[in-house]
N, C-alpha and C positions, 0 to 999 in steps of 0.2 A: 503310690505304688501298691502298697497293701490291699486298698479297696479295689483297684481292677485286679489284683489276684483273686482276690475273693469273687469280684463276678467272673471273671473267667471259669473258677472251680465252684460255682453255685451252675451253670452252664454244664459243665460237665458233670457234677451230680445227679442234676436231673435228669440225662441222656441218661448215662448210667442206673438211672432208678428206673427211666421210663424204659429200657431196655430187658430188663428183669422183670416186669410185672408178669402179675398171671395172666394178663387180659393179651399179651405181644402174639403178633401171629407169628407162625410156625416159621415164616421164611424171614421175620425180623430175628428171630432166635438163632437161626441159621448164619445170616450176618456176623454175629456175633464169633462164629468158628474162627479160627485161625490156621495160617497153614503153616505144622513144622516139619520138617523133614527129622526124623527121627532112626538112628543107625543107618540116615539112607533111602529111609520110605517117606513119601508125604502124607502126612498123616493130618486132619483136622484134630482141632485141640482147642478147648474152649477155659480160658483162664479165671481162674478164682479171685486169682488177687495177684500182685504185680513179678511174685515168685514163687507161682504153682500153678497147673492147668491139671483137665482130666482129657485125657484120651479119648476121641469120638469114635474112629475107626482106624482098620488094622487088628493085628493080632495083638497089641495092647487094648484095644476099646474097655473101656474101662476103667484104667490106669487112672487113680488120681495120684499126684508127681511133683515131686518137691525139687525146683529148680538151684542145683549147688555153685557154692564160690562167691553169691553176692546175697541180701539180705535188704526187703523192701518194709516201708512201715506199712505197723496192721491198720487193715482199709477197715475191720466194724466199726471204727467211732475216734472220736476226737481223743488219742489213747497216749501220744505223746507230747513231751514239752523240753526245750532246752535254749537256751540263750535268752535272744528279744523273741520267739517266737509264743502265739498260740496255739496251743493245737490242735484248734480247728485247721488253721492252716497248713499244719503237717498232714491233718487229714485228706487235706485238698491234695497235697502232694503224693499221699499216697494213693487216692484216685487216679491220679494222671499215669504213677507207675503202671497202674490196672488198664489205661489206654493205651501206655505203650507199649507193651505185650501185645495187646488184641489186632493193633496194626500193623503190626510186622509180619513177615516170614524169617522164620527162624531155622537155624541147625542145632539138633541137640543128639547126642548121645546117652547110650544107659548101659551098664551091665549086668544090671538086673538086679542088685541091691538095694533096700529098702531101711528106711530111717528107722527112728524109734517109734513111730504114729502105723507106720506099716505103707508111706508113701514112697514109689519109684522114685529112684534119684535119679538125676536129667543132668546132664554137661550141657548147658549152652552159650559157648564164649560168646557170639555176637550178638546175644538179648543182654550178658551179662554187661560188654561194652557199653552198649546202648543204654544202658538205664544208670550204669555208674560215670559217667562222661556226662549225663544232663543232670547231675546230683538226684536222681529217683532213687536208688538203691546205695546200699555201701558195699564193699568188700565182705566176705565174710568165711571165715571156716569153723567149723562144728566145733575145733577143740584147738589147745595153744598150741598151732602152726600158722604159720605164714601163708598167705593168700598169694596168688600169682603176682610178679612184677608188673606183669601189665596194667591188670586190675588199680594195682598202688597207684601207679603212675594215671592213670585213668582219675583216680579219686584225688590226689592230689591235684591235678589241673582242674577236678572240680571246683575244689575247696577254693583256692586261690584265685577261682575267679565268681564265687560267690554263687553258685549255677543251685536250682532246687535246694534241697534240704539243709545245705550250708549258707546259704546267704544272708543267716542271722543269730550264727554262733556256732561252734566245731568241739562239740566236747570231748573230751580224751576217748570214753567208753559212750557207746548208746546205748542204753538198755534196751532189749527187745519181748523179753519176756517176764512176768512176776507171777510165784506161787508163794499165796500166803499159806501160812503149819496148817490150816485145818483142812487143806484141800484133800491131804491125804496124810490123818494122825498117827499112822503107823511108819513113817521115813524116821530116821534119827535126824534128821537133817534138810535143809528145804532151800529153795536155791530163786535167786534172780539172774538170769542172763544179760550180760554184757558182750559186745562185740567193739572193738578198740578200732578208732580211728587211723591209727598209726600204720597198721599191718596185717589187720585182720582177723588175728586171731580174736576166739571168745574165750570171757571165765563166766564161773558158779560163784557166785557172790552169796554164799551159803549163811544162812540164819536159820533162826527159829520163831521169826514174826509170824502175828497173825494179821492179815488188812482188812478194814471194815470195807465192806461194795462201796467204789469209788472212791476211794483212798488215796493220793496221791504219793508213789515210791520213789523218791530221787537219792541217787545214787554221789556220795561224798566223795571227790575223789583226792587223789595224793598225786599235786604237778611238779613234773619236775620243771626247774630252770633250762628250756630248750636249746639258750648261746651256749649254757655249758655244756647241754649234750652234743650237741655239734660239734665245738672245740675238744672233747675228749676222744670224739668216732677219728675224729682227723688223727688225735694224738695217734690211737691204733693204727690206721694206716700209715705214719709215718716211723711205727718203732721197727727196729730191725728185728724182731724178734717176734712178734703180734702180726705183722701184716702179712707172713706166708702162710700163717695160718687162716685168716680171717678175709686172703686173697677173693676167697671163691665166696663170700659172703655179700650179697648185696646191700648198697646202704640203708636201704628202711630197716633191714630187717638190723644191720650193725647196729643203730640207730636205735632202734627200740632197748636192742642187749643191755646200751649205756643207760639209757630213759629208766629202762626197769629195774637194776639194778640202782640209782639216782635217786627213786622211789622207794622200791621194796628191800634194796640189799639183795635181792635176788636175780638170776639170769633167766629169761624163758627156754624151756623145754628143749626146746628147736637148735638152742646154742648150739657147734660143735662139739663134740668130746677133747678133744684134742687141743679148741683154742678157750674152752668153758675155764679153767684152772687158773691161766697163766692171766686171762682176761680181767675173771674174779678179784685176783692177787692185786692188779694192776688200779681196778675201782674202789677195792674196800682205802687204798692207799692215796686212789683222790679224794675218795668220799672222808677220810681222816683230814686231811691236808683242805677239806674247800672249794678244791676244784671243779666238783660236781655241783656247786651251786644249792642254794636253799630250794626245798618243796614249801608249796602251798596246798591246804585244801580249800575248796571250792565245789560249791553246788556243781554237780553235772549234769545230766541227763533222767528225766523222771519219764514216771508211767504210770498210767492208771489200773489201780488193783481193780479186777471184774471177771468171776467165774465164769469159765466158757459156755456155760447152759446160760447165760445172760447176756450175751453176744448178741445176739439175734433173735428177730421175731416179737412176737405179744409180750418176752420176759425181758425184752432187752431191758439193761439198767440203766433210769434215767440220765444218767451221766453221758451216756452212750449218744441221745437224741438232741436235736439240735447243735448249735455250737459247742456243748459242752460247759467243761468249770474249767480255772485255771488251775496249776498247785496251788495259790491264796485265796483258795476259793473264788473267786469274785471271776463272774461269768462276763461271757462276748458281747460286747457293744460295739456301734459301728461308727458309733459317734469318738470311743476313744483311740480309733486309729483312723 
């Protein structure tokens, strides 16, 4: 199975390399456009990577635009790893995200808001379906809120049927981003990004490490026992006193309350006010009594430390070219899969 993934995504890298070159004539490059409809207009849009494009034409031309709600792995290099996977072949995955973007027509919206980086934010429910339904992408929101019901739902029937990036482990949090202290010595504080399988939302997984270039960063995490979260969300819905408040709560997001809480002693952000108190009252008193079931930790999801000027080009970092390294070091053979 591995090895025909591997040539199918040796296949498609190529295209993808040979599509890029500096040598492509003008109307292969053009191929490359895509068409989105944008507030409305059709606009051409040429995609970077499997959740961003830049604006060809219209009165955006120019825009380069960061696609919100879902969350694709970085296409420069073999950068992540979790389960039985290598990440090479994450890599390959994330390639394919970058194909299925370019073949679509898409609907996105904007209101003209712009990230931390200074890129357009883009709405597009039906790329975001598209790539979270064939496991390309995960759910994702900028901070501890809840990502769309659909989306969940969408990422769940992924998962459970093993489709793209799940098909060989599901870790609680994926890491998506790593900055080691020296990237910039004057933060008090310095951060890895995680975006959580469950519901969406991301944390700052805040330290003060420094990573040597290609460093492997995996992420420890703290699981809870899932029968008991389950059996405690049920318990809320069935108590006379919890359940009208917790009525208008959907269950991933109940679900997590308990999980987090099972974990951290904590509720996320997003709790109600109203059912946050009675809720709390109700876990610190299973979590006394057992109910909530033992955590384990366990490896989760890693990534490779590599400065952005190292990304690409004459500087990229060796780590970056070819198959890559594993976390244990020991590099891609085709012989061991």
């Amino acid at each position: 199975m591995r090895k025909s993934v591997l040539n199918l995504v040796a296949l498609l890298v190529l295209a993808l390399a040979l599509g890029s070159s500096a040598g492509t004539p003008s109307h292969a490059i053009a191929d490359e456009w895509t068409r989105v409809f944008v507030n409305g207009q059709l606009v051409p849009v040429r995609f970077n990577d499997g959740d961003s494009f830049r604006v060809q034409g219209g009165p955006l031309a120019g825009s380069q635009c960061r696609l919100g709600g879902f969350n694709t792995l970085e296409s420069f290099g073999p950068a992540h790893q979790w389960g039985d996977w290598h990440p090479y072949e994450l890599f390959v995955i994330a390639k394919q995200a970058l194909a299925n973007g370019r073949r679509g027509t898409w609907h996105c919206t904007t209101d003209g808001n712009r990230d931390g980086y200074g890129r357009l934010l883009m709405d597009c429910p039906d790329l975001a379906m598209s790539h979270i339904s064939q496991g390309l992408a995960m759910a994702y929101m900028v901070d501890d809120s809840p990502t769309r019901p659909e989306y969940i739902r969408a990422q769940r029937e992924a998962i459970e049927n093993r489709r793209g990036m799940w098909a060989h482990g599901v870790p609680d949090y994926v890491m998506t981003s790593v900055h080691s202290a020296d990237e910039d010595p004057s933060r008090e504080h310095h951060y890895n990004r995680l975006i959580s399988t469950h519901d969406g939302h991301s944390e700052s997984m805040q330290h003060n490490d420094t990573y040597a270039e290609c460093a492997w960063v995996c992420n420890d995490e703290i699981r809870a026992d899932e029968r008991a979260v389950e059996a405690s969300a049920r318990r809320v819905r069935e108590d006379a006193t919890l359940a009208p408040l917790a009525a208008d709560v959907p269950n991933y997001q109940l679900l997590e309350m308990v999980r987090r809480y099972a974990r951290l002693g904590e509720l996320p952000e997003y709790t109600p006010s109203a059912l946050a108190e009675p809720l709390r009252a109700r876990l610190a008193s299973e979590r006394t009594s057992g109910q909530l079931g033992q955590t384990r930790t366990e490896r989760g999801s890693c990534m490779i430390a590599v400065p952005f000027g190292r990304w690409y080009g004459r500087e990229r970092a060796t780590c970056l070219r070819g198959h890559g390294t594993a976390p244990d070091g020991t590099r891609w053979s085709h012989a061991s899969h």
